[in-house]
N, C-alpha and C positions, 0 to 999 in steps of 0.2 A: 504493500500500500504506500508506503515512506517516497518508495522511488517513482510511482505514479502520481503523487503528489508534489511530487522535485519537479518533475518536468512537466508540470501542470504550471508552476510557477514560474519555469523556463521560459512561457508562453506568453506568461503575464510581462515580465522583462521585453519582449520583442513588442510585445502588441503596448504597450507603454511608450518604449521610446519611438516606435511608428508615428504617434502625431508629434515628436519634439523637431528640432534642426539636426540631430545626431544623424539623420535619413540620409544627409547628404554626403556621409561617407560611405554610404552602402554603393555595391558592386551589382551587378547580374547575379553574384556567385549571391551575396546575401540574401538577395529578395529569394532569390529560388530557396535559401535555407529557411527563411523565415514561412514562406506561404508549406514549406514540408512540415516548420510545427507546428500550422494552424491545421493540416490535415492530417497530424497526429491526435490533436487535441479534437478534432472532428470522431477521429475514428475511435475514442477512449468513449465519446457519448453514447456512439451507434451499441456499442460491445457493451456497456455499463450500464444501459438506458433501464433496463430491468431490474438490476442487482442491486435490491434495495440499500445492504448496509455501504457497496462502495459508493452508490449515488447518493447517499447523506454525509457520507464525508467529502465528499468533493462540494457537495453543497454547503455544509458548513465552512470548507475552507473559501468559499468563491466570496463567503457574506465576510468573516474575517478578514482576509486579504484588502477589502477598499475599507473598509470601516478603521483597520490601526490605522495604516500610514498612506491612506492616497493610492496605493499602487506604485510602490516606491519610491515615492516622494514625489513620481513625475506625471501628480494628477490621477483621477479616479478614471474608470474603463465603463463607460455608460454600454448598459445592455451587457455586463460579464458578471451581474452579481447572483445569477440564478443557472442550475444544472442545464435547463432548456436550452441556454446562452450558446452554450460550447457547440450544438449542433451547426451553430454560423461562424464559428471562426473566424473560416477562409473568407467569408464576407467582411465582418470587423475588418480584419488586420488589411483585405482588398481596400475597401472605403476609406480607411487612416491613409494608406501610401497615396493614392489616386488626388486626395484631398491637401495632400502635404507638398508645399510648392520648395521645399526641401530638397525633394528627393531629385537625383541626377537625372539628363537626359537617358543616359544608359541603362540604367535601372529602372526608370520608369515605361522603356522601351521594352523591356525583357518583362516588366510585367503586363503592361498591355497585352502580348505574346501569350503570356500565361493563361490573363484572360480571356483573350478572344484569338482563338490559332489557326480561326482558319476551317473553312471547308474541307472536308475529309479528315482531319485530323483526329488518332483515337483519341475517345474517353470513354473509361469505364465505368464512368461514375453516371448513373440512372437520374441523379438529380447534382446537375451541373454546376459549374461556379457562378459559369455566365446565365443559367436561369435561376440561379438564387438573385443574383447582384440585381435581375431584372426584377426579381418578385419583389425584391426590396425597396427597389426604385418605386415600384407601383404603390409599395403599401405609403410608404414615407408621402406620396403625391397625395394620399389621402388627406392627410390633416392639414399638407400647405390646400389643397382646393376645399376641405372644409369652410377654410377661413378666407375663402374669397365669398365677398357676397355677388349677388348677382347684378346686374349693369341695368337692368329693366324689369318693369312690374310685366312678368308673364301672366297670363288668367289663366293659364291651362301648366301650370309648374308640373305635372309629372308628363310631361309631354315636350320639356326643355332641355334639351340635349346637356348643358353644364350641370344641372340638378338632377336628372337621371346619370351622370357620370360620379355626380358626389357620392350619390345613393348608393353606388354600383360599388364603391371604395369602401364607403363606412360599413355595407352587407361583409366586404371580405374584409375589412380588416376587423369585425367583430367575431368571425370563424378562427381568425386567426389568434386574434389576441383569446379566444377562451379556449383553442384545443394547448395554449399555454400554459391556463394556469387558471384554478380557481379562484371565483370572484377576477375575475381580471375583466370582462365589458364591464361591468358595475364600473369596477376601477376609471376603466379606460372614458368611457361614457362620462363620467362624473369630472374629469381635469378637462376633456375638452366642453363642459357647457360652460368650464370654470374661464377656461382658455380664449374659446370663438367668440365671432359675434353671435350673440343670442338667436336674434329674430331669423339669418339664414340656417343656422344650427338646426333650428326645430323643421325653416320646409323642410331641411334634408334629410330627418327624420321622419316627416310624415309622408316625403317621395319615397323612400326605402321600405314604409311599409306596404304604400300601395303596390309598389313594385315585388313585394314578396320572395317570397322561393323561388319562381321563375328567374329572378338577376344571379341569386346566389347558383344559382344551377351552371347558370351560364360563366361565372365567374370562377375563380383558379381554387377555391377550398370546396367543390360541389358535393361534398362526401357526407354533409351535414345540410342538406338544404332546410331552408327555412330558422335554422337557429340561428342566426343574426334578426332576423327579425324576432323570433322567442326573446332574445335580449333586450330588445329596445323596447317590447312591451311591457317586459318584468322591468326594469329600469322605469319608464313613465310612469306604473304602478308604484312603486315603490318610494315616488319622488312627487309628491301631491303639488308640491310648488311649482317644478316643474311639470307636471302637469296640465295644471290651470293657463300657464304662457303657453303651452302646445295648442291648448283648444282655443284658447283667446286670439294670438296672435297668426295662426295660420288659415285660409281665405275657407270658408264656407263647402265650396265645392270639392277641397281636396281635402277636410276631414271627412266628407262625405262619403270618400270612395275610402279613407280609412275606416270608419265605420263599418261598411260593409264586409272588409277584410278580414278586424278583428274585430270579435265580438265584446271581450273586454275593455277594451277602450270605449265601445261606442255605449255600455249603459255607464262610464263615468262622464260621459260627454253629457251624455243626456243627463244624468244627474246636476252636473253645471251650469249646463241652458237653463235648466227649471231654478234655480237657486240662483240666478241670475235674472230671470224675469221676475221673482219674488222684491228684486231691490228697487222696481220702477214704481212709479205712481201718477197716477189719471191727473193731467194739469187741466181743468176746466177751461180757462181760459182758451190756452191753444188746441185744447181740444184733443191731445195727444198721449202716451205712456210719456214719461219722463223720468230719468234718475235722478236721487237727490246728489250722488257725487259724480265728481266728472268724472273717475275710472267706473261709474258704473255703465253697464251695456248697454246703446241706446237702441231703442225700437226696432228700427229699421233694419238692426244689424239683426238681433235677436230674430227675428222674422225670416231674413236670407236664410240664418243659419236651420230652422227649421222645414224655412222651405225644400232647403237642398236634401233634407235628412230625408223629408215626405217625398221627392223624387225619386229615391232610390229605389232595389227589390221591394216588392209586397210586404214581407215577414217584418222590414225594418220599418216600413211606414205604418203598419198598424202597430207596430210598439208604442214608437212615435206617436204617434194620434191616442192610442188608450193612456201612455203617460198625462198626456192634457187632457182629458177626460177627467181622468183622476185628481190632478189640479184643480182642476174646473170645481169637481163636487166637493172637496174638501175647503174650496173656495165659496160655497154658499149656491153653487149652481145655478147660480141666477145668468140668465139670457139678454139681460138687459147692455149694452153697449157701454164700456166706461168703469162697469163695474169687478169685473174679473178682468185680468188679462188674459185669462186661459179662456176665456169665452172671447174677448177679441181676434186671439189667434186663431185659433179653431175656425173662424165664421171665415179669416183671410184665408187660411191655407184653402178650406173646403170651397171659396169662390175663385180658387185660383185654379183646381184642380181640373 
């Protein structure tokens, strides 16, 4: 174990000085030694990935190692502090040289090489350097295009090629980040609402769910379809605050088609609609519903949003409709105009219908 653990930390040494200026003594011969002990320390995961008591010591030493000193003083190794870690290696220590304006023209030419050799060129390896360094690329574009909002008010958002691409990311990179490690979407979900902007955060959350298990199918984790979205519903649940901004701030029409999706979400929607037309009141004068705070939901909105609900399958609009029913009569059931808002709604949807 002692000497499985020596050159485990052999590793830690190279992948360390990888992002310093030390790079720029390195040769052909070095880079080629260095990427041979990122695919020792590859192949120590494949072989150990099972073997509980040596994957807990290699796990206790990976948390150890950055926690005393930094990683030898020369800075911590983001992404090496868990077992999982070691299966990337040859990615890390690729991404540190490529990224290091350190390193020679010669050695940065022989790794290139390394990387990418070329048509017909053997490799035996079934999951590649250059299709990892791509997978990576792909997942990492996830959180920069999270955090792009979008340039125009689309009306039809899941039907907007940038917004169906975000979707497409956040689906894989929540397969990914939980065939990780438990609790990790929670995790993961929770620093970027902490991270993004809000308001495009949630459409791209409510385009991923309308988009369902179909995107994840289509996309690079399809082994688990639909559990990217199982997260982002347990996640909404779980997070009542955010929540109520998912249903509030995103358009009528595209919680519509989430509603229909999931069924969970759509009776806490509804439970929100109604607890939200509870805050308005009949202004005589204008003749209108009104809320007494400005955050509270004005009419018009309240109404879209029911309307779009009463458009959908059958099953969902007579919910719909029997909820305001039910409003209605615990409201005094009175038919009179003014008096219920659930008898005002009711009388609009059914003349709209």
């Amino acid at each position: 174990m002692e000497p499985l653990l020596q050159n485990l930390e052999r590793f830690f040494e190279v992948l360390a000085i990888s992002r310093t200026s030390h790079v720029g003594t390195w040769d052909s011969a070095t880079v080629r030694r260095a990427l041979q002990w990122a695919r020792y320390v590859r192949h120590v995961y494949r072989r150990f990935g099972r073997h509980d008591r040596i994957r807990t010591a290699l796990q206790r030493r990976l948390l150890s190692q950055w926690t005393r000193d930094g990683g030898f003083g020369l800075g911590p190794v983001p992404g090496l502090t868990n077992f999982e870690a070691l299966g990337y290696s040859d990615v890390l220590l690729s991404l540190r040289l490529l990224k290091n304006r350190a390193l020679g023209d010669a050695a940065r030419h022989h790794l290139l090489q390394q990387l990418f050799p070329g048509p017909g060129a053997p490799d035996g390896d079934e999951d590649s350097l250059q299709d990892k360094l791509a997978r990576l690329a792909r997942l990492r574009s996830a959180v920069h295009l999270l955090s792009v909002s979008a340039r125009r008010d689309n009306p039809n958002l899941q039907e907007d090629p940038l917004m169906k691409t975000q979707a497409e990311l956040l689906l894989e990179r929540l397969q990914e980040v939980g065939s990780a490690q438990e609790e990790g979407p929670s995790r993961f979900l929770s620093s970027l609402w902490e991270r993004l902007p809000r308001d495009n955060f949630l459409k791209v959350i409510a385009v991923a769910l309308v988009q369902g298990p179909q995107a994840e199918l289509e996309g690079l984790s399809a082994q688990a379809p639909g559990k990217g979205s199982q997260e982002l519903v347990r996640w909404l649940l779980e997070k009542s605050e955010v929540m109520a901004a998912f249903c509030r701030n995103n358009p009528a029409g595209l919680l519509a088609s989430v509603a229909v999706r999931q069924p969970a979400l759509f009776r806490v929607y509804l439970t929100l609609l109604t607890d939200w037309g509870q805050h308005l009141h009949y202004d005589l004068q204008k003749g209108i519903w009104v809320g007494s705070d400005s955050q509270d939901v004005p009419w018009e909105e309240l109404y879209d949003r029911f309307q779009n609900l009463c458009q959908t399958a059958t099953p969902l609009k007579d919910e719909v409709l029997t909820a305001l029913e039910s409003c209605k009569v615990q409201d005094g059931g009175f038919d009179v105009p003014g008096l219920s808002i659930w008898t005002d709604l009711l009388v609009a949807l059914h003349s709209d219908a």
